[in-house]
Steps between C-alpha positions, in 0.01 A plus 500: 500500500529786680804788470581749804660807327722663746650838477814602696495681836547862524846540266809684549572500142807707575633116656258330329425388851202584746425768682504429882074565469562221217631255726210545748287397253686213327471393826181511574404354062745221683274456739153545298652233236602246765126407499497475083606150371724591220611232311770670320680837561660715228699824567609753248907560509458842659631585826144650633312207368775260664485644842094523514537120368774430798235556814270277347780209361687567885111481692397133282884393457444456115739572230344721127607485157610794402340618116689789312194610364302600820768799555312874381384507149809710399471675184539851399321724291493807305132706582346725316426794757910458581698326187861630596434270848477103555242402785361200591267337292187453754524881601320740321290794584157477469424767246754368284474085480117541500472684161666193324204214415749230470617530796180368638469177290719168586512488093655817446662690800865378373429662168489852656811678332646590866509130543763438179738747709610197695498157547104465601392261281829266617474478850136478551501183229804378736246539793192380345709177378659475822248493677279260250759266512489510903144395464546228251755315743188517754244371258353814309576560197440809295251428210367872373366700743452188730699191655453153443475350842736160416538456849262659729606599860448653826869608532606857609773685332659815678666764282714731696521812231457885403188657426627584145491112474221452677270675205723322241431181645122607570433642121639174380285278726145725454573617119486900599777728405740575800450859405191537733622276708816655580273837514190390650635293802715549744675225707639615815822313681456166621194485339318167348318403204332198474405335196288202446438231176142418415468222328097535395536254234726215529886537367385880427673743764473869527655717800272734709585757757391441877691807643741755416812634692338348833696718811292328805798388673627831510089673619498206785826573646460899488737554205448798319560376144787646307479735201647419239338399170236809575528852409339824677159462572414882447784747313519688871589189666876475617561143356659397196333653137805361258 
C-alpha cells in the first residue's frame, strides 16, 4: 500500500479558501497527480483542502470521500512561557517546547502538563483511531507498533489534509511524537508525502518514508513555492517570526 499525504495549496484562511498563488499550484499538483494512480481519494471538510482536492477530482473526473478527521488538528492550549493565552498545539518556540523531555517521546509527549490544558489527548486518539480504522478497511491492521497485513496491496490512497494532520497521521504511522515532527519539518503548500508498506516478513507490515512534502511540480513549472508553514530564516529577515 502506498499513501500520498497532500497538504492544501497556499490558504486564505481568512475564506478558508486559496490564495490566487494557491490556485496556480493546485493546478499544477492537478496536473503532477494526473500521472499517480490513486485508487481512492479522501479530502478533509475544509474549504482549502476541498478546493486543492477540486483541480485534481475536476482534471481525472473522480468524486472523494470526505473524512472529518483530516481537517487541522484543532486543539488549544495553555503554554508555559504565555499561560493567560490559548495557541495552537503544534506551535511552540523553540527555547520553550525543547526543555520538556516528554515532549520528545511518542510515550509521553501527551503527559506534558501544557497538554492537560486542552483536549490533546482527545483528538489525537480520534485521529490515530481514525485513521487506524481507515487502514483496517484496506487490509492493515494495527497490531502494536506494527500492522498485520490481512490483505496485502498495491493500492494508493490520497489524503487531501493540513500539515497539523499530516504529523498526527505521520507520528501514528512511524511511532515518533508529533512534537518534532510538527517542529522539525516543514511541509510547504501543495506539497506530497509519500508513504510506503514493507511487508519484510509475510502478514507483518510496517510504513516507511520515501519523501517528504515533495514541491517538484511547482520547481518544473517555475513556481516559487509559497511560505507558509516556515518562519524567518534569520531574525533580520522581513518574513514572518510569530
Amino acid at each position: 500500500m502506498r499513501l500520498l499525504i497532500i497538504r492544501h495549496a497556499d490558504p486564505d484562511y481568512e475564506h478558508d479558501t486559496l490564495t490566487e498563488t494557491g490556485w496556480r499550484e493546485a493546478g499544477l499538483l492537478a496536473r503532477r497527480l494526473e500521472r499517480e494512480q490513486m485508487d481512492h481519494i479522501y479530502v478533509s471538510p475544509l474549504g482549502r483542502a476541498q478546493d486543492t482536492a477540486g483541480e485534481t477530482l475536476k482534471l481525472l473526473r473522480r468524486e472523494a470521500v470526505t473524512l472529518d478527521w483530516l481537517r487541522e488538528f484543532p486543539p488549544l492550549i495553555c503554554r508555559p512561557d504565555d499561560p493567560g493565552e490559548r495557541h495552537i498545539v503544534w506551535d511552540w518556540l523553540p527555547g520553550d517546547w525543547t526543555r520538556e523531555d516528554r515532549f520528545y517521546d511518542v510515550e509521553t509527549w501527551l503527559d506534558a502538563p501544557a497538554m492537560s490544558t486542552g483536549d490533546v489527548r482527545e483528538q489525537y486518539q480520534l485521529v490515530t483511531r481514525s485513521l487506524d480504522g481507515l487502514l483496517a478497511r484496506h487490509g492493515y491492521r494495527r497490531n502494536g507498533r506494527i500492522y498485520a497485513a490481512e490483505r496485502p496491496n498495491h493500492e494508493t490512497l490520497a489524503l487531501f489534509c493540513h500539515f497539523g494532520v499530516e504529523c498526527v497521521i505521520l507520528s501514528r504511522l512511524l511511532n515518533v511524537s508529533p512534537m518534532i515532527l510538527w517542529h522539525g519539518f516543514a511541509a510547504a503548500p501543495s506539497s506530497v508525502t509519500t508513504v510506503y508498506t514493507e511487508e519484510r516478513r509475510e502478514g507483518v507490515a510496517s510504513f516507511r518514508t520515501a519523501s517528504f512534502g515533495d514541491i517538484s511540480h511547482l520547481y518544473a513549472a517555475g513556481e516559487e513555492p509559497s511560505f507558509h508553514a516556515r518562519f524567518c530564516e534569520c531574525f533580520t529577515d522581513d518574513t514572518r517570526h510569530d
